[in-house]
N, C-alpha and C positions, 0 to 999 in steps of 0.2 A: 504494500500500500504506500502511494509516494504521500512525500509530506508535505503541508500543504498548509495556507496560511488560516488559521485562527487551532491548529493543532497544537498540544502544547510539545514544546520541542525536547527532543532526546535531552538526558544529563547527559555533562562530558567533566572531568575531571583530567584534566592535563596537567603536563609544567612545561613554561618556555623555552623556547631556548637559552634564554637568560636566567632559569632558575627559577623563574617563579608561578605558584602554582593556580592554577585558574578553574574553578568549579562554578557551575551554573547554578548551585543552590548560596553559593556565595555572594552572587552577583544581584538574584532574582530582589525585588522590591527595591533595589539602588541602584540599577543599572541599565538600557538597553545593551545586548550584546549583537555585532556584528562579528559575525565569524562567515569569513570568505577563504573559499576552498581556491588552491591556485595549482598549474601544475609544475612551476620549476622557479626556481629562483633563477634570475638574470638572463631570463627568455623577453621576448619586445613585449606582447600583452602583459605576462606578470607582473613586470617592474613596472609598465604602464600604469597599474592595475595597484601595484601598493603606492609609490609616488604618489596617487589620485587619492589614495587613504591618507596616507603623509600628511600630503598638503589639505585634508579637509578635517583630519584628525582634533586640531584644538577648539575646530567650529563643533565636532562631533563629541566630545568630550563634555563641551560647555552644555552641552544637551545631556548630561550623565550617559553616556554613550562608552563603551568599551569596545574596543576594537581586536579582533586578532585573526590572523592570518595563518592560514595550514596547508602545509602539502608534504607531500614525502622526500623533501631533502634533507640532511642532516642538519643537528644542530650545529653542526659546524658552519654547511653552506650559511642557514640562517642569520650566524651572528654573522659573516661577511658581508653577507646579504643587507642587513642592518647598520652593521656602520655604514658600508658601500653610501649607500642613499638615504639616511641618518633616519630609518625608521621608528619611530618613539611608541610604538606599540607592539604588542606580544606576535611575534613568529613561534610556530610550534610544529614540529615534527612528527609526522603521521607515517613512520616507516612500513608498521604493519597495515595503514587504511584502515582501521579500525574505528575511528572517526569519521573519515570517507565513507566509510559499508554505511554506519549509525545516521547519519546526513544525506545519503544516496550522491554522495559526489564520487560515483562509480561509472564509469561505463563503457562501452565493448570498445572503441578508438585508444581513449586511454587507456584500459587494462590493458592491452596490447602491448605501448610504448612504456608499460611500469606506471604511469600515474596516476593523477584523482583529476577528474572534471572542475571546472571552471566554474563556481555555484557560491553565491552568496545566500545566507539566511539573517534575516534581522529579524531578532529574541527581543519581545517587549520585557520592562520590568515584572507582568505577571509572570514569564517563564513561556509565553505563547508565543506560533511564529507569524509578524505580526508583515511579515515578506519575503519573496524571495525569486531570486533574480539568477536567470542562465543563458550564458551567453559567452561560447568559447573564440572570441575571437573580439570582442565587443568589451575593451576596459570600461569605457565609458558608459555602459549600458548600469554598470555593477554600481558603481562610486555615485551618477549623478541618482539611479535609483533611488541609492540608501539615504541621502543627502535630502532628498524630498521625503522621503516618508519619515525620518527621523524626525525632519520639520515637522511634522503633521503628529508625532508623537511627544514632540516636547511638551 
């Protein structure tokens, strides 16, 4: 069954690649959460694609907004990945897709190439999903999405 907006969204329990550890019952009643699924770090759409978080992050933030970003490259790429282009939100590591399967950021082109599909979910503070955006070629589609509906949830 795909997931779908007003469902409430899977828990996930990670930690960043920075060390720090991020739970959705942690977040729920003080935060939206934006979690966008990417397939590689330092590919033209991903970095597109975080940059465009990046740069809309302190707008999204000032909205009690939480941002993090997941694909299956090491935490290593990550943290270069993050200085590189001075990401100030949580990159996080999905080697096994586990979070991919749980968010359906799966599918027959990417599992091919090793990866997780290109899919944004934006988590209202109830824990529900309150958006969600697919579009593997299209950064723009993801970032100015989440940027209006976040509006509209502030």
């Amino acid at each position: 069954m795909a997931l779908r907006v007003g469902q409430r969204a899977p828990e996930f329990d990670v930690t960043s690649s920075a060390g720090k550890q991020l739970k959705l019952t942690d977040l729920a009643g003080k935060k939206n959460v934006v979690l966008y699924f990417y397939p590689a770090d330092f590919t033209m759409v991903c970095t597109r694609e975080t940059c465009g978080f990046r740069d809309a992050y302190e707008d999204l933030a000032g909205k009690d907004t939480e941002v993090i970003g997941i694909s299956v490259d090491s935490n290593e790429s990550h943290e270069k990945f993050a200085k590189e282009y001075n990401v100030p939100f949580a990159l996080v590591s999905d080697e096994n897709k586990s979070m991919a399967t749980r968010y359906e950021a799966t599918g027959f082109v990417s599992g091919i190439l090793g990866k997780i599909a290109r899919v944004t979910y934006v988590i209202d503070k109830k824990g529900m999903i309150a958006g969600v955006f697919r579009s593997e070629l299209s950064a723009s589609k993801h970032v100015d999405g989440v940027k209006a509906l976040i509006a509209k949830l502030a």
